[in-house]
N, C-alpha and C positions, 0 to 999 in steps of 0.2 A: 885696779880695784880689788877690791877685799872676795875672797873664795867664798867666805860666806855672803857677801852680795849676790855672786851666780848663781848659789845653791839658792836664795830667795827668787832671782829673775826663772830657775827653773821650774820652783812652786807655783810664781805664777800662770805660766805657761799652762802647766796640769790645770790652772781654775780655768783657764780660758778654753777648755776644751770641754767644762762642764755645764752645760744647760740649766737653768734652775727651775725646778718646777710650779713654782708658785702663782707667777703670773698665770700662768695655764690653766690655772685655777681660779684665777679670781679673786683672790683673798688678800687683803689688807696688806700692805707692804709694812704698817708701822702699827704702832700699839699708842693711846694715850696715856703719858706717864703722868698718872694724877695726885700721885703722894710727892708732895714738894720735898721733903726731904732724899728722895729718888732724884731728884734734878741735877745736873752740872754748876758747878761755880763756872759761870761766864768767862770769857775775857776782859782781861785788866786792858781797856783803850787808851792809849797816850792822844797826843791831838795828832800827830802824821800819820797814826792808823786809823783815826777818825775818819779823817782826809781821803784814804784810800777806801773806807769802807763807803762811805759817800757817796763816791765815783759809783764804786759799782751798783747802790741801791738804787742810783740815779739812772743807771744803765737798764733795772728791770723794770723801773716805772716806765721807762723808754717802750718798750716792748710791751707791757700790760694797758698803753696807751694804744696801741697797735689795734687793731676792731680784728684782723683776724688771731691775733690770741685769745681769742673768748671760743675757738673752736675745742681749745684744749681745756677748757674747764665743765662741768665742775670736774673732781679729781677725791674720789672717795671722801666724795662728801664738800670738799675745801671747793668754796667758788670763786668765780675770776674780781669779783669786787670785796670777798675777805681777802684774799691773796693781795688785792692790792693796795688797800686799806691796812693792814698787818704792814703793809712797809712804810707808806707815812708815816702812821702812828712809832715807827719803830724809829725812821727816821730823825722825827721831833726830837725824842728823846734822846737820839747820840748828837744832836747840835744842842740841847738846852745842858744850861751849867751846871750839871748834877755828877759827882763824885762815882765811882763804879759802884761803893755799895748800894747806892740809892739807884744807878743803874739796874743793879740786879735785881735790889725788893718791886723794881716797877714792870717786869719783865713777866716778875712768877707771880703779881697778881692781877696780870692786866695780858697776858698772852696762855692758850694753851701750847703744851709742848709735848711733839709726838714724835715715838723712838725708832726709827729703822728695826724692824726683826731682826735684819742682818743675816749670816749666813745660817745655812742649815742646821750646824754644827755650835749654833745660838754662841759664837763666843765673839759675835759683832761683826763689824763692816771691814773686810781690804781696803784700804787705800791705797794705792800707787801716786804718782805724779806724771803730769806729763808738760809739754812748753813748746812754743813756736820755734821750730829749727831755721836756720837760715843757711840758704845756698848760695850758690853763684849761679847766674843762669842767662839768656840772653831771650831779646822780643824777636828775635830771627833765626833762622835753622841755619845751622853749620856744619862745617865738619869735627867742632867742639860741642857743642851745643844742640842736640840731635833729641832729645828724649821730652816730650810735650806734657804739661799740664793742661787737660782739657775742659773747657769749658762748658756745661750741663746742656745739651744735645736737645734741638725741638721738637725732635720724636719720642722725648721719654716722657711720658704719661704720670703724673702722680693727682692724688685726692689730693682734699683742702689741710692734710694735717701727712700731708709731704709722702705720703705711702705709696710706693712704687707701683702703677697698675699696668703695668708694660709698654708696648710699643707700637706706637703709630704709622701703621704701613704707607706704603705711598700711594695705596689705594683707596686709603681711611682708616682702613678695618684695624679694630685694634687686636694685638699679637701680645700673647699674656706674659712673654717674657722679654724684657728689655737683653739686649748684648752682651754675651758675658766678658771678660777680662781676654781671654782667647780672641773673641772676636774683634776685641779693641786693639789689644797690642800685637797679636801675630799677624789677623788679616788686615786688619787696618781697615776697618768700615768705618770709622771717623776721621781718616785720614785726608787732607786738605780740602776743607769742608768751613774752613773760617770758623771751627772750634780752638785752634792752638791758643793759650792764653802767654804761656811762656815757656821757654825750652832750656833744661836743664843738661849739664853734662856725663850724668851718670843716673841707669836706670833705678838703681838702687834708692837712692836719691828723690828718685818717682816713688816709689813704694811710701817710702820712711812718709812723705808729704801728705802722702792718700791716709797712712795711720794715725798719725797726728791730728789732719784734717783742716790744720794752717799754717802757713808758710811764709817765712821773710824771704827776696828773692834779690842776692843782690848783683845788678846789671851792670857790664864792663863800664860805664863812664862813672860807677860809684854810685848810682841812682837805687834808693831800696824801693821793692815793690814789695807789698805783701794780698797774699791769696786765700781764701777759707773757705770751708766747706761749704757746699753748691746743694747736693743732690747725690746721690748713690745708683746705682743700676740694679742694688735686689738688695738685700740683705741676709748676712752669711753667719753661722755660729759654730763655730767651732775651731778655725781657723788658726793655728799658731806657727811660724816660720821657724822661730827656737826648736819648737816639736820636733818638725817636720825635719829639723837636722838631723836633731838628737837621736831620732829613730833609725837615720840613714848612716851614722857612725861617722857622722863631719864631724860634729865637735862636739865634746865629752858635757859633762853637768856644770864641771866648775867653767867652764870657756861658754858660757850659755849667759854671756852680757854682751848687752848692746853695742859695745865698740869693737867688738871679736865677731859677731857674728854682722856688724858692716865690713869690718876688714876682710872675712872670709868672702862676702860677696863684691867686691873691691877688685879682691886677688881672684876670684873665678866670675866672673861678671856674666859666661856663657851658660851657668848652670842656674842663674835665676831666674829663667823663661820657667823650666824643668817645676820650678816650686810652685810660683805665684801660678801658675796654671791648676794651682789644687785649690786655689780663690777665685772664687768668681764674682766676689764684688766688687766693682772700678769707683773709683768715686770723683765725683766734676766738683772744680771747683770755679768763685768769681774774685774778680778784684777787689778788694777792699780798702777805701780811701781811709777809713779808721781802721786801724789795727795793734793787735790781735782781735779776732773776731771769734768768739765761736755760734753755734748750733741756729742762736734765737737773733743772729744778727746783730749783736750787739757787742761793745768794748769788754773783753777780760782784763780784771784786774789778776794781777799776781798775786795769789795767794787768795782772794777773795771770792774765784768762781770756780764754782765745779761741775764735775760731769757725771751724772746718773744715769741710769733706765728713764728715758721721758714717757715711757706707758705708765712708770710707776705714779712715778712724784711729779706735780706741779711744776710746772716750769717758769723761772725765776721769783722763787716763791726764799724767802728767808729759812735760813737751816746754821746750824753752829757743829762743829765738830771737834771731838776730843776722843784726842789718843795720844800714844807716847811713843816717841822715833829715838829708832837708834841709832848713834852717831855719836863715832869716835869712843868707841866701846863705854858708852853711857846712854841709860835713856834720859830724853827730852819730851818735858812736854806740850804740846801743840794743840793749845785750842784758839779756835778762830769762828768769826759770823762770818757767814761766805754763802755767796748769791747760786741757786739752780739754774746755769744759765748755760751748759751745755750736756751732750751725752754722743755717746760713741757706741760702733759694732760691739764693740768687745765688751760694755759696761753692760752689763746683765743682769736683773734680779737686785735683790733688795742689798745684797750682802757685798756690792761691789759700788766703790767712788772713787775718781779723781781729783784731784787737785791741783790744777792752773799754777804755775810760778812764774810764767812770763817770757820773754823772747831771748835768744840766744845762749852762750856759754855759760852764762852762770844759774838759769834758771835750769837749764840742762842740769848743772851737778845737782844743785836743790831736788826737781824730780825724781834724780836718778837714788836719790839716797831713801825719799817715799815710799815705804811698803810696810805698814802697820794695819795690825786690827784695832778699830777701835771702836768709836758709837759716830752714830750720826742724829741729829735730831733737826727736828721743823717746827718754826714758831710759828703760829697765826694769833690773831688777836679774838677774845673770848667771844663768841657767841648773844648776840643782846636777847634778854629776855624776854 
């Protein structure tokens, strides 16, 4: 890969070590952009990305059908029966025979549209990409096959809107802090307890799974499993493994991609006890008969879901994004309607999204090429008088 890809995967590293103050505050993650002329030119839909956008609206109806999704609204204002009405109504119109222009004039007079602030530095939203990795792994412990993905523990305590409240003694009494990463993997206080869901051949390999937050897993007789995000044991911010190198003089700025700094933990496999021990958050995951799966339980499409702050924004609420990616020393521009249907540790504040591309090697180069600023926006449908 390209030296200037590393020197990006470096920058991002630095954001992920910075907190945003906003939420802390209270304040409005997005702004109403009410001069139509301010608005984005849409996506031009063919019928196959119809198709795929379908899927996924299909998938947030899924989920806003759910009775405990109504714990997370309303949401600065936007409630759980605008949110899901906004996707109907949105729906209708990308199945009915209308041309894109006529698409767009029904959009900007029949939906409000509100802007991400974005980052501090007000010149818009990070995007990165990210995609379901796939391993090799087995349903039995061996002497290949040794490093576990665990399945979310009945003494971890969480509220209705999944917030970690700690842990359930064996006396009752609850204990404010669930087990850290230490606890899990050095002492093994989870250890043969009929949490193993499956067991991978390299710890590394565990990390990458817990970051991602889902997993293709596939098993010596060719059988694919896939696994997703369960639950957490606390929640951590600040955390960067690149960092954590770069400070220790393992590997330089431009070696600070993701294929160099797995082959570096590959080739020292003893010294990633040493890291992950400065994270203390583990994360369980379940099986999932559909997949990829993320946050809200439901099917990611490639390219059609993404992953936000869920204290901010709505969760599977309609959003479009536009910006422009470099590739192959040109920019490209990339707008797309994409579903709020997951979020991650690391997605923070208003000025940071994801983009979902989907399962294995080629969604991999797709994410890995994702790291632009650009806008994010959220449709709901107007307000009745």
């Amino acid at each position: 890969m390209r030296a200037k890809t590393g020197f990006k995967f470096f920058i991002f590293t630095l954001l992920l070590l910075s907190s945003y103050s906003l939420y802390a505050k209270e304040s409005s993650p997005w702004i109403e952009v009410t001069n139509k002329s301010e608005w984005p030119d849409f996506e031009k839909i063919n019928e196959k990305e119809k198709k795929e956008l379908l899927i996924a609206i299909d998938e947030s109806l899924t989920y806003l059908k759910r009775r405990s999704s109504q714990f997370n609204f309303p949401k600065w204002g936007i409630t759980h029966k605008r949110t899901y009405e906004s996707l109907l109504r949105f729906k209708a119109l990308i199945e009915s025979p209308i041309t894109n222009v006529e698409l767009n004039k029904k959009i900007k007079s029949e939906f409000t549209l509100f802007k991400s602030i974005g980052r501090e530095d007000k010149k818009g939203v990070l995007f990165t990409g990210y995609y379901e990795p796939v391993y090799v792994g087995s349903l039995s412990k061996d002497e290949i096959y040794k490093y576990p993905l665990y399945k979310m523990p009945a003494d971890l305590v969480l509220d209705k809107k999944n917030k970690v409240l700690g842990r359930k003694a064996k006396d009752g009494e609850l204990v404010s802090k669930y087990w850290t990463r230490q606890d899990i993997d050095d002492k093994g206080v989870l250890k043969d307890q009929g949490l193993e869901l499956v067991y991978l051949n390299n710890p590394y390999d565990v990390y990458l799974a817990q970051f991602q937050g889902s997993v293709a897993v596939k098993l010596p007789g060719g059988q694919m499993k896939h696994y997703g995000y369960s639950a957490r044991n606390c929640s951590t911010v600040g955390f960067s493994l690149a960092m954590e190198l770069f400070k220790d003089n393992k590997l330089t700025k431009k070696e600070l991609l993701p294929s160099i700094i797995a082959e570096y933990f590959y080739t020292n496999p003893h010294e990633l006890p040493h890291y992950l021990q400065k994270n203390p958050s583990y994360v369980f995951f379940l099986e999932r008969k559909k997949a990829p799966m993320g946050a809200l339980s439901v099917f990611l499409q490639g390219e059609r879901a993404i992953s936000t702050d869920n204290r901010l924004f709505p969760k599977s609420a309609l959003a479009f994004v536009d910006l422009k990616l470099y590739k192959n020393k040109k920019n490209h521009v990339f707008k797309k309607f994409v579903l709020n249907q997951d979020t991650g540790g690391a997605i923070m504040g208003p000025g940071r999204c994801e983009i979902f591309f989907g399962t294995g090697h080629e969604a991999k180069l797709k994410a890995s090429d994702m790291f632009s600023v650009g806008q994010l926006y959220f449709l709901f449908l107007k307000e009745k008088k």
